[in-house]
N, C-alpha and C positions, 0 to 999 in steps of 0.2 A: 945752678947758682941760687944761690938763695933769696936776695934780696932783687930776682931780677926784674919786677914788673914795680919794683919801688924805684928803681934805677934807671924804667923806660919812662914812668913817673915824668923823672925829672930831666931826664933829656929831653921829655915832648913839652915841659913845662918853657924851656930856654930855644927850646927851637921855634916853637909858634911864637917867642915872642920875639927873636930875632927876625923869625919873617915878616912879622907885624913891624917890626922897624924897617924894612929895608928891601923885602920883597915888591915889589912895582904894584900898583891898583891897578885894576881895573875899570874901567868907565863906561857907566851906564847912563848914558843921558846927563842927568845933574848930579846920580849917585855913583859912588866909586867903594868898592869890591876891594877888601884886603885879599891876595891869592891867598894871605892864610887863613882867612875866614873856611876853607874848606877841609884845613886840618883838624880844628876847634873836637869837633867828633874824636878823636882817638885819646884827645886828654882824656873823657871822661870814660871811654873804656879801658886805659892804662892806670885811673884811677881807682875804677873801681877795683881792678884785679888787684890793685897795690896795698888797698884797704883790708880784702879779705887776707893777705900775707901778714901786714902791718898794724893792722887796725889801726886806732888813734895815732899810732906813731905817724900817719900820714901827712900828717900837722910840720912834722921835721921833714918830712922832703917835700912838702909845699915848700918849705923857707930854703932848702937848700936850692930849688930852683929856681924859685925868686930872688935869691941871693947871684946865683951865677947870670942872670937875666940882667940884673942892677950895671953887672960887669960887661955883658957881651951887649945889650941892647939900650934902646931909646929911651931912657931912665922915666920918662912921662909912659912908657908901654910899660914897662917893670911896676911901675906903684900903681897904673888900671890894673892890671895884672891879677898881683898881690891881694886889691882891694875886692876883686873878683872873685877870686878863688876864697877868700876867708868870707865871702856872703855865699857862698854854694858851696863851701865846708862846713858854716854853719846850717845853713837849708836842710843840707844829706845828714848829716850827724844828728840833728832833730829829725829828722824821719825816720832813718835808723834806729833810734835811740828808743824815739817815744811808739810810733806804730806800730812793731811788736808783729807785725806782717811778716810773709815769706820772704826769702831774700830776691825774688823773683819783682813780684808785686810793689816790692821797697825803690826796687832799680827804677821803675817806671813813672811808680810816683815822682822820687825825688826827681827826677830828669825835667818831670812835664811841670814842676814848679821853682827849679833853679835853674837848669838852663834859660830861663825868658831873665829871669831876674839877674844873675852873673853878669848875662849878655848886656844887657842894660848898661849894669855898673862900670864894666869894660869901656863902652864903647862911648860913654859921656864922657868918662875920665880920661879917658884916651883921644876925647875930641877927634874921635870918625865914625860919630852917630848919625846915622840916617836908616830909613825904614827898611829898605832893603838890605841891608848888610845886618841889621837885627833879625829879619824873619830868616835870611841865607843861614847866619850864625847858632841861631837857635832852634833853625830844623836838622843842621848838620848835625848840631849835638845829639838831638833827639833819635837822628838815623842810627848814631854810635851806639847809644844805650840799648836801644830799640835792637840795632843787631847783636847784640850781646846779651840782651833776652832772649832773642830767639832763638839762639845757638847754647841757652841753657836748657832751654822750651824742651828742644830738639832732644839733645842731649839727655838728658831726665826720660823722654816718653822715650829713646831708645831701650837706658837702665832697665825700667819697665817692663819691658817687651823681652828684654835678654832673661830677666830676673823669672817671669814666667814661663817662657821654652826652659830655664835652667831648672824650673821646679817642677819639670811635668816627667 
């Protein structure tokens, strides 16, 4: 299928926010755990694969998932959402854009500077800020990206490795 990691995209864009509406907290003392805080991770390695398919076009199935979001969930999660993902669309597309790095090195960076930031913007707007579901939120992301470096990591030194037995 062609457009199929722009279309997992946008299913995981409406399903974390439907869990964000409606899925139960968890309770930690004073703080409370959205259970989708531990999906948050797979947006950004659904997005990033959707980019390399998509490029810019990522922009149109942000809004088609924030559009189906507006309809299926808590319209206050829909516009944190929204407001989210366009401050860590902008973050990623300026790192991409301007540092001119591997696409490796690109992933890592953007990660370790938009996920705290997004996370933020989320979780004020969405009024269930608290420190603990910011650091749960913004290391889950971190773990996504972070495994989806490593499994290019991998990947790449295998290429390598084959590339040389194939040339001896």
């Amino acid at each position: 299928m062609r457009y199929f990691s722009a279309v997992c995209y946008i299913g995981l864009i409406v399903i974390i926010n439907v869990g964000f509406s409606y899925l139960p907290s968890i309770h930690f003392g004073a703080n409370e755990l959205s259970s989708a805080d531990f999906l948050v991770g797979w947006i950004y390695l659904a997005r990033d694969f959707a980019q390399r398919q998509i490029g810019h076009w990522i922009i149109v199935a942000m809004i088609f998932g924030t559009l189906i979001s507006f309809w299926l969930a808590d319209p206050i999660i829909a516009e944190a959402s929204v407001a989210a993902f366009a401050v860590g669309e902008l973050i990623d597309w300026l790192i991409f854009t301007v540092t001119g790095k591997p696409l490796s090195q690109r992933l890592l960076l953007s990660a370790s500077i938009s996920a705290p930031i997004d996370t933020w913007v989320f979780l004020q707007l969405a009024h269930h800020f608290n420190w603990l579901e910011f650091a749960v939120m913004t290391l889950v992301k971190c773990a996504g990206v972070f495994s989806l470096w490593l499994f290019w990591r991998i990947r790449h030194q295998r290429l390598l490795i084959d590339n040389n037995v194939y040339l001896r």
